[in-house]
N, C-alpha and C positions, 0 to 999 in steps of 0.2 A: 485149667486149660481144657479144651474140649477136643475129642480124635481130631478135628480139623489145622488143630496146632492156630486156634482162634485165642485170645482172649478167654478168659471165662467171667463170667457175668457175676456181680454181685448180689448175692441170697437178695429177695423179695423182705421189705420186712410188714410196718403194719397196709392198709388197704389203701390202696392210692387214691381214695375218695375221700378219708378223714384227711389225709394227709393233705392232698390239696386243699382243702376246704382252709384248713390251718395255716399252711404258707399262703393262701391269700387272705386272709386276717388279718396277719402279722405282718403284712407287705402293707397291707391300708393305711395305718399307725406308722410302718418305719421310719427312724430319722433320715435325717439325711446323711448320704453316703461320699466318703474324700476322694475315694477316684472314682474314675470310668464305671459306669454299669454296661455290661456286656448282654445282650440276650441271650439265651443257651438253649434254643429251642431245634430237637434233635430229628423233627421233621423239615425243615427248609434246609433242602440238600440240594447241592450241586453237584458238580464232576463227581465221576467215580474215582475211587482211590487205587490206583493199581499196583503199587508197590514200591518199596525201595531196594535196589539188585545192585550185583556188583559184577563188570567185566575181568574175566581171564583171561587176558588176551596179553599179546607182545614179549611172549614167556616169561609173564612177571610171576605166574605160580612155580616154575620148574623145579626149583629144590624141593620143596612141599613133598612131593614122591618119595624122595630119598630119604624122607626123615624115621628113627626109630620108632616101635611100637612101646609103650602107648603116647609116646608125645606127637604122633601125628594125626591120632587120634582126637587128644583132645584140641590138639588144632582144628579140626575140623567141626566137632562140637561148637567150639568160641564160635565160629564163621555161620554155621547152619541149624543149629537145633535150634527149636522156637521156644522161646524166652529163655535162655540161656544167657546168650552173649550178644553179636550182631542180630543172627536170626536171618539172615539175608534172604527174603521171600523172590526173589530171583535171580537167576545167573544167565549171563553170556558169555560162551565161550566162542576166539577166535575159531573160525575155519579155516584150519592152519593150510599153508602154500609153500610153506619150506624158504622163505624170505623172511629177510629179519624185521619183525615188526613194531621193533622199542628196544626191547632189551636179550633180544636171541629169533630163533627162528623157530617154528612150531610143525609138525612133522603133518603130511599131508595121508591122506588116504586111498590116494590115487595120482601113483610119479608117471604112468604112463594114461596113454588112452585105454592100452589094455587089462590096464587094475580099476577103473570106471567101468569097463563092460562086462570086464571077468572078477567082480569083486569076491575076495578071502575074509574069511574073518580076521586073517592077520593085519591087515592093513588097517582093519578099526580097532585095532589096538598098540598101535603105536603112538607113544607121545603120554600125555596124561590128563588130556581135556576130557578123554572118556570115562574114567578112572576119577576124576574129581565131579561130573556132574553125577554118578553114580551114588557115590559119597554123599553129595549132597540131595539126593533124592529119599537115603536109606535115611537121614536123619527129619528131612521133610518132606513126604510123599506130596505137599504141594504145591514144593516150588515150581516156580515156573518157569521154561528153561529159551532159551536165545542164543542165535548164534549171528556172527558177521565175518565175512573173508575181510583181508586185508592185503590180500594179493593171492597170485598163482601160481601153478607150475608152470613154464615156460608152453608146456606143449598145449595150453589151453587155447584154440582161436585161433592156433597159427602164430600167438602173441597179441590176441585181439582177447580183450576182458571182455569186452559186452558183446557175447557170443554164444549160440546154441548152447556150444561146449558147457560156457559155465554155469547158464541155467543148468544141462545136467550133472553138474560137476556139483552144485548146491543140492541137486537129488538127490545123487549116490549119499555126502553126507547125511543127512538127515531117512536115508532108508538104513545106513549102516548104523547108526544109532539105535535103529526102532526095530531091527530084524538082529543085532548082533547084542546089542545091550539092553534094550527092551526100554531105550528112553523117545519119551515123545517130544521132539521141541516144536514150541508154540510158534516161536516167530523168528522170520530169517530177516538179513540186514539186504544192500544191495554191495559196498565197498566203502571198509573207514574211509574218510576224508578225502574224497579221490569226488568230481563233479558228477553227478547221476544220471543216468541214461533212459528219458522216459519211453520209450521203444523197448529196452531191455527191459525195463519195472515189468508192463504187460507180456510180455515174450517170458517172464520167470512165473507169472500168476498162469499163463497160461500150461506151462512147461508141468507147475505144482499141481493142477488140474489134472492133467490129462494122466500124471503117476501115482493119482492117489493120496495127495495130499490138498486136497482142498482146505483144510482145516487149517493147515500153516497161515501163517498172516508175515505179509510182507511189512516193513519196516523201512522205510527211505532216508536219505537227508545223512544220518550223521557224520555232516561237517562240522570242523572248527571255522575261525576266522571269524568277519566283521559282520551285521548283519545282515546289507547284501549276499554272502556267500552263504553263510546259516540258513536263510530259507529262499535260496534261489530255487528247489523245488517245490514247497510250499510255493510260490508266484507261477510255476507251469502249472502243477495240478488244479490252481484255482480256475485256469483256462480251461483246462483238460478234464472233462467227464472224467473219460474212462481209464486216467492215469487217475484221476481221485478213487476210485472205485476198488484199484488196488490197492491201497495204501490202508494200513492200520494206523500207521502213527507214521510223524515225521518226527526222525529225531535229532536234537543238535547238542554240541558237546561247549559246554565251559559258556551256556547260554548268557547274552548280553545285550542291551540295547532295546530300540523300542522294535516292536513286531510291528510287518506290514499288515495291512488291511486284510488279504490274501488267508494269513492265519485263521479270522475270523470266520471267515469263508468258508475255510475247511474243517474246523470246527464243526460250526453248524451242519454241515454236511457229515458228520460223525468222523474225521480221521484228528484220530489224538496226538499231542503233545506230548513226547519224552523230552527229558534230560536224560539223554543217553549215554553220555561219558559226562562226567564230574569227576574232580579229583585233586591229587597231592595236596592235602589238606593241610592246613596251621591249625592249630587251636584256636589261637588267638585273634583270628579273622575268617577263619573257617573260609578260604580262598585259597584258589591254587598257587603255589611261589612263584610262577614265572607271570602268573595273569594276574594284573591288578585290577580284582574285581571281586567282589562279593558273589558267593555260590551256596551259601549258608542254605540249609533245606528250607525251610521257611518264606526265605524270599521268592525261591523256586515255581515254590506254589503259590504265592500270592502277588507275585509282579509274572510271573510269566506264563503262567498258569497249564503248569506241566501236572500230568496226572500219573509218570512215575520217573523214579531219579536211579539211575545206575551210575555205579563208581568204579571206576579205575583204581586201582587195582584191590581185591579183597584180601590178599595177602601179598606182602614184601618178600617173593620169594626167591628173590635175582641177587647177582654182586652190587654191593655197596657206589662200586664206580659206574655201573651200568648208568643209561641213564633215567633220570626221575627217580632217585632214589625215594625209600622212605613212603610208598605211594598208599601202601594195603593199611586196613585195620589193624594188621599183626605184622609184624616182624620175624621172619623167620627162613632165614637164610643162612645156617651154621646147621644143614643135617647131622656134620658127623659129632657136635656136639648136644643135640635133642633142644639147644635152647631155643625159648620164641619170648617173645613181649608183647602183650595188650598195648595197644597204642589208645590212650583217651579217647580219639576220636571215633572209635567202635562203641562206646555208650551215648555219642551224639547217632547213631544210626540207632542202638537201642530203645531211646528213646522215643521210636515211631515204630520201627517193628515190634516192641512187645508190648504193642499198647494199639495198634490200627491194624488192620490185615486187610489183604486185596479185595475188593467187593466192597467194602466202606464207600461214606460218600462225603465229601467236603462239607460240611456246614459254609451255610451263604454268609450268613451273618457274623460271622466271629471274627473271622481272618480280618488283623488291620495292624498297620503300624504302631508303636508306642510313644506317646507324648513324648518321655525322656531316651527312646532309643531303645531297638528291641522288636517283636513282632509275633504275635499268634497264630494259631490256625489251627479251627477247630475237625472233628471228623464223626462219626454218625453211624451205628450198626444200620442194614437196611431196613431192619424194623423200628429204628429208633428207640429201644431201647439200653439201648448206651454212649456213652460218649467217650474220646477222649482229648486233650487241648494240649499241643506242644506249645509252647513259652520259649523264646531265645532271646537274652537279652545282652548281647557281644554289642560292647561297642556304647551301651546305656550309660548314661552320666548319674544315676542313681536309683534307688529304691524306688518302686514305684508299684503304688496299690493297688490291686484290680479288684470286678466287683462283678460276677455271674451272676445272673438272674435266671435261675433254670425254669424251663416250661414243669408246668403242674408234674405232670405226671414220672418226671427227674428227681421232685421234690423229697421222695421219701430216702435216698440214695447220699450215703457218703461217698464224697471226692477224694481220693486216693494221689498221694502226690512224691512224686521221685523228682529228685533233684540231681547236678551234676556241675562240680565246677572244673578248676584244674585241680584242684588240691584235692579234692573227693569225689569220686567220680559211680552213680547211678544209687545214690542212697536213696532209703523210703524216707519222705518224712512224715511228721502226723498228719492224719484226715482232716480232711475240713469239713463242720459241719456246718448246714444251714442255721444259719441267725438273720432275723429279719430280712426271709423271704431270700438271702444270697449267701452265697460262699464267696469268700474275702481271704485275698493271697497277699504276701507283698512280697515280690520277686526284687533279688539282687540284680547289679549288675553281672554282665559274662557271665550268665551262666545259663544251663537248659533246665527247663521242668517239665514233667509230663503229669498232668490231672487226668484222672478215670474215674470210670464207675468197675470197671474191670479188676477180675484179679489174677492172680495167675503168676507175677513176674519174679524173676530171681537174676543175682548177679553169680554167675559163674564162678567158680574158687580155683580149676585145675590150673598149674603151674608146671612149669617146664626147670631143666636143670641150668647151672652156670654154664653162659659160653664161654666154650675154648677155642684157641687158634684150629687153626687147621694143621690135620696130623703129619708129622714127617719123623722120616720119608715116607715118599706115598709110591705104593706102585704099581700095578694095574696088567693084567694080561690077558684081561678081559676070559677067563676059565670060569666064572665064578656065573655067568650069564646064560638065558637062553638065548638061542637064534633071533634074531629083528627087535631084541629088547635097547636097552639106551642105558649104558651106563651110569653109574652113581657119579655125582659131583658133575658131569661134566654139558655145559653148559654149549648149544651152539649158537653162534654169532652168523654163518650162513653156510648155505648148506643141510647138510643130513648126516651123521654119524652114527653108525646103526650095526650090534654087534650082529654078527654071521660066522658060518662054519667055513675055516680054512681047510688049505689041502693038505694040510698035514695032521686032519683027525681032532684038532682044536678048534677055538675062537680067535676070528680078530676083528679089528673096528674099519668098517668101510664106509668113507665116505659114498653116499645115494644121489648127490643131485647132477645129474649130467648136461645138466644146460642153467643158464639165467631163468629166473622166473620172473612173472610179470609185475615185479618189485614196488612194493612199499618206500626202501631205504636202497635202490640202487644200488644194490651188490654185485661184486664183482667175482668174489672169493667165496670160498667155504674155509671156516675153522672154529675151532670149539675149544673153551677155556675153563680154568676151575683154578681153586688154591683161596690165597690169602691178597687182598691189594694191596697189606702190607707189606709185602713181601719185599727183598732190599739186594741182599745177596744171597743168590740160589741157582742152580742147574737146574736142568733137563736133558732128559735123553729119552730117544723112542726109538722103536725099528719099524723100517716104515718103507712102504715097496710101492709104485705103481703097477695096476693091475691090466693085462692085456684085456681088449673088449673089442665088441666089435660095432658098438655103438654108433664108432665116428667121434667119443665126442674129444675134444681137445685136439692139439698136434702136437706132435714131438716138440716142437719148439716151444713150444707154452702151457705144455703140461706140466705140474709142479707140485713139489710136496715139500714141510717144512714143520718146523717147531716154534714157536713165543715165549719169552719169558721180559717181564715188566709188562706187561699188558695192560694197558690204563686210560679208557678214554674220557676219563676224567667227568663223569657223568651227564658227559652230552654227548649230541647228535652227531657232532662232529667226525666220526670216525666210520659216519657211512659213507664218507666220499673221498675218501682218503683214498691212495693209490695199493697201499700195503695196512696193515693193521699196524694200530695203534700202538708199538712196541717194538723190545726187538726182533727178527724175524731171520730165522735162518734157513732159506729153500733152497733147494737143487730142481732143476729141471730135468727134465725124459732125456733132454740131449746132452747132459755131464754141466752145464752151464749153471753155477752158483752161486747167489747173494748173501748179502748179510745187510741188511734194510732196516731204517723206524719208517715210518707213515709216510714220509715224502721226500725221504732222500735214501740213496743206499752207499752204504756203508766200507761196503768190500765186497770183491765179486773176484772171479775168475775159472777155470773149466776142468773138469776132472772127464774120464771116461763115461760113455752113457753109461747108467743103472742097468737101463730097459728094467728087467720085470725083479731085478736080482733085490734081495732085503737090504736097507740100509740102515747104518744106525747111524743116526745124528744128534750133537748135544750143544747145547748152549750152556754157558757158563758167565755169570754176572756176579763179578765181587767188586763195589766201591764204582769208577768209573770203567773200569778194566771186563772186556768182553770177552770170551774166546770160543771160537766155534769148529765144532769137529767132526767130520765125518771119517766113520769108520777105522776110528780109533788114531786118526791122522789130524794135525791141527791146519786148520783151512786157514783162519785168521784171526790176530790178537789184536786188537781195538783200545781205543779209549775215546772214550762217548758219555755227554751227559745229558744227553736228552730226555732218558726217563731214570726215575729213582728206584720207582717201586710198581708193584703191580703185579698180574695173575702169571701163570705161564699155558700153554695150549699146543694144538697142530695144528696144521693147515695143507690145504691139500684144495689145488686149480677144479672146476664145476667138472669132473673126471673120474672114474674109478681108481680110487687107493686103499691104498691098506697101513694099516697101525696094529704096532703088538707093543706091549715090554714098555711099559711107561713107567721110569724113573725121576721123582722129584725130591730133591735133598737138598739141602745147605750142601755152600761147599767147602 
């Protein structure tokens, strides 16, 4: 492998003039051959190859932080280092808004106007998206780095997305990155899945201009949906000069269907095609579980004709019930037990990062469907001196032999072949060498192969420990942290949790978001979970105060603070619209006013003296059907309810200043 974390090239061997001379000899004479002859000529190049990346976003990485040293080390190795494991030659991470974007909420950089104008280095250091593209920089100085919001802080616009504001609100990100962590990123998004704003596209190139980033490259498009909505901006910018003009790439997520005319358009006009989001992979169909449709890398590039693919998510690093479980190439969501798992489908990525690198150029000629099912596509150093051809054959109804005809000057060079099915996954197997004038494969069904001239490659060996449950009792009083850090295990669903210095010479955990943000998932609430979903029969207790402000934000009447236990949205969406969280939920209000709630109905209610600012302690208690919930050492109400069985347990606390100390969870 060479400093550039390329390929390396295989040794020269005798003079490529006998050589050629010889393979067309021995081509003149040959018999005849049983399959396909492919040409393999490593000058007829098309598109450029940009890469295959993986998105961070929707706090699918979040536990990844919390894990012990060295197994989150080599977690990250598996993910980043080039020819190791994935190898991921680019990342995008969300621009977190403090809104839940999938599977939690991602902490912003700037909660007021005043932390955009007056930026701290502390603020770009909250969360872990700074912290993991770092990580991945240290292991590949050149990957390439991406970012897209997914929503805002409330106070952006007044509550208007497409706004001075957020143009500089995507600044400040990207100057905090480049002045506080010394990372450059390449190219910004406009807003996941949300319709595009060609006014704002230009108002952000313009905005990137004038602060000194001219080099960022805007990014449009990634929508889901049908193919009307996938490239409903590809059909304006084909009208639009000077909205084409901005655009790097349009990108679309879980791509499908025939492309309009418009696409071609913009092509020619140089703005590329991403697969921008791809994901939750099968093996066995290499397509996402909820979409039926084919996403297999392969077809990618040869029916849709995307020139890089990014995946949701690079690691599983969320609760099990979250939803889109199971999304990352690894598994790794049990910090306090160090384990993680290789998912197979991380040597289907390997299979083109340790074998192509950004700057490659598609061979014209190779890329084509397989008689019995399956599909190629080949790829080109820009000198042409090497090659390499992924193979996928999912879905093939048998063997089936293929037949290279390399251009002369290929001809002195063995073909180097890795294989991968479910059962073995990223073997070498032998070379192939030239025999009359071709190299001759016979590829299985389902399975991937990667040919090179290239060498370089290795399969990873580091391993992680046996998972364990999660430990109990657990308990937490937040002493063990600095100021504006984010505690271990504990995951937010919305909102901001953020340890800080109390007045009495310690730590405690204050919820930060004081208003709605310009939401993704329509939240309403702030609160933050951890534990086991297995969990069955278990308690809780916290002490937990609202804090005087002078913000404005909340009213006595609807300010509120609380605890969860059965937390379980059962790995869907469903629980962004929900009235209460997904469990049971035991709040007190600023005014003495008390419930005991699941997601859309409540339970038991009635009124104690206001709190106002005084510490409370609250606990929930879940054995069998049997509920009981207590404050301050007094039993409020004894329940029997079977709405939920199992699931995490959390706190909760109204878009307001509170406080949390003394987190107790135990069997009981």
């Amino acid at each position: 492998m060479n400093m550039n974390g390329c390929p390396a090239k295989e040794p020269m061997g005798l003079p490529h003039l006998i050589l050629a001379l010889l393979a067309g000899m021995v081509a003149l004479g040959s018999p005849a051959v049983a399959g396909e002859v492919i040409p393999l000529d490593p000058h007829v190049q098309g598109a450029e190859y940009e890469g295959i990346g993986a998105v961070s976003a929707g706090a699918s990485s979040r536990l990844l932080i919390d894990y012990p040293e060295p197994e989150r080390s080599r977690i990250l190795d598996w993910l980043f280092l080039p020819q190791y494991g994935a190898g991921f030659q680019h990342l995008k991470v969300e621009v977190g808004g403090e809104i839940n974007s999938t599977d939690g909420t991602e902490p912003t950089h700037a909660r007021t106007r005043s932390e955009l104008t007056t930026p701290k280095r502390e603020y770009f250091e909250r969360g872990y998206e700074w912290w993991l593209m770092s990580e991945a920089v240290k292991r590949n100085p050149g990957i390439v780095l991406d970012c897209l919001p997914w929503g805002a802080p409330g106070w952006i616009g007044g509550g208007q997305y497409y706004s001075q504001d957020m143009a500089d609100y995507l600044v400040g990100f990207l100057r905090g990155a480049r002045e506080y962590h010394r990372l450059n990123i390449r190219y910004v998004g406009v807003w996941n899945e949300k319709d595009n704003d060609a006014n704002w596209i230009k108002l952000l190139r313009q905005t990137l201009d004038a602060n000194g980033f001219g080099e960022v490259r805007i990014v449009g498009g990634d929508m889901n949906g049908p193919p009307e909505q996938q490239w409903k901006l590809a059909e304006a910018a084909a009208k639009d000069p000077e909205l084409a003009r901005c655009l790097h790439a349009i990108g679309v997520h879980y791509t499908y269907g025939e492309q309009p005319n418009s696409v071609a358009h913009l092509k020619a006009a140089g703005v590329r095609i991403w697969a921008s989001e791809q994901g939750e992979w099968d093996w066995a169909t290499m397509q996402p579980y909820f979409h039926q449709r084919s996403s297999d890398l392969n077809r990618l590039f040869l029916d849709s004709g995307v020139t890089k693919v990014e995946f949701w998510s690079p690691v599983t690093s969320y609760y099990d019930c979250l939803p889109a479980p199971g999304s990352g190439v690894i598994t790794a969501n049990t910090p306090w037990s160090g384990a993680f798992e290789i998912m197979p489908t991380l040597w289907s990525v390997a299979h083109y990062t340790q074998f192509v690198v950004p700057g490659w150029r598609i061979l014209k000629e190779v890329g084509r469907k397989l008689p019995q099912g399956g599909s190629l596509v080949g790829f080109s150093s820009p000198d042409g001196e090497d090659v390499s051809i992924v193979i996928d054959t999912t879905g093939a109804k048998g063997d089936q032999e293929l037949n290279f005809s390399p251009q002369l000057a290929l001809a002195q060079k063995k073909l180097h072949v890795w294989r991968t099915d479910q059962m073995e996954q990223f073997i070498r197997n032998q070379d192939l060498n030239l025999t009359n004038g071709l190299w001759t494969l016979t590829v299985n069904p389902n399975c991937t192969y990667t040919l090179t001239t290239t060498v370089g490659q290795r399969k990873g060996e580091a391993s992680g420990p046996t998972r364990r449950p999660f430990p109990l009792p657990y308990k937490e009083d937040f002493e063990g942290y600095t100021a504006h850090s984010m505690p271990r295990f504990l995951c937010d669903q919305g909102g901001a949790f953020e340890v800080v210095d109390n007045n009495e010479g310690g730590h405690s955990l204050r919820q930060q978001v004081s208003e709605p943000g310009i939401d993704w998932s329509k939240g309403t609430y702030a609160y933050s979970v951890l534990g086991d979903d297995h969990w069955t029969d278990i308690s809780i207790s916290v002490n937990a105060a609202f804090e005087a402000t002078t913000d404005g934000a909340g009213k006595p009447s609807d300010r509120s603070i609380g605890i969860l236990a059965r937390w379980n949205p059962g790995a869907t969406w469903l629980h962004f619209y929900t009235p209460n969280p997904a469990g049971y939920c035991l709040r007190l209000y600023e005014s003495g006013r008390w419930q005991v709630a699941t997601a859309r109905s409540i339970l038991a209610e009635g009124k104690v003296e206001s709190p106002r600012t005084s510490r409370q302690h609250l606990s929930l208690r879940c054995q069998g059907a049997r509920l009981q919930a207590g404050l301050n050492g007094h039993l409020l109400a004894e329940i029997t309810d079977y709405t939920y069985q199992r699931g995490l347990v959390g706190i909760y606390s109204g878009f307001h200043a509170s406080l949390f100390d003394d987190i107790v969870v135990e069997s009981p």
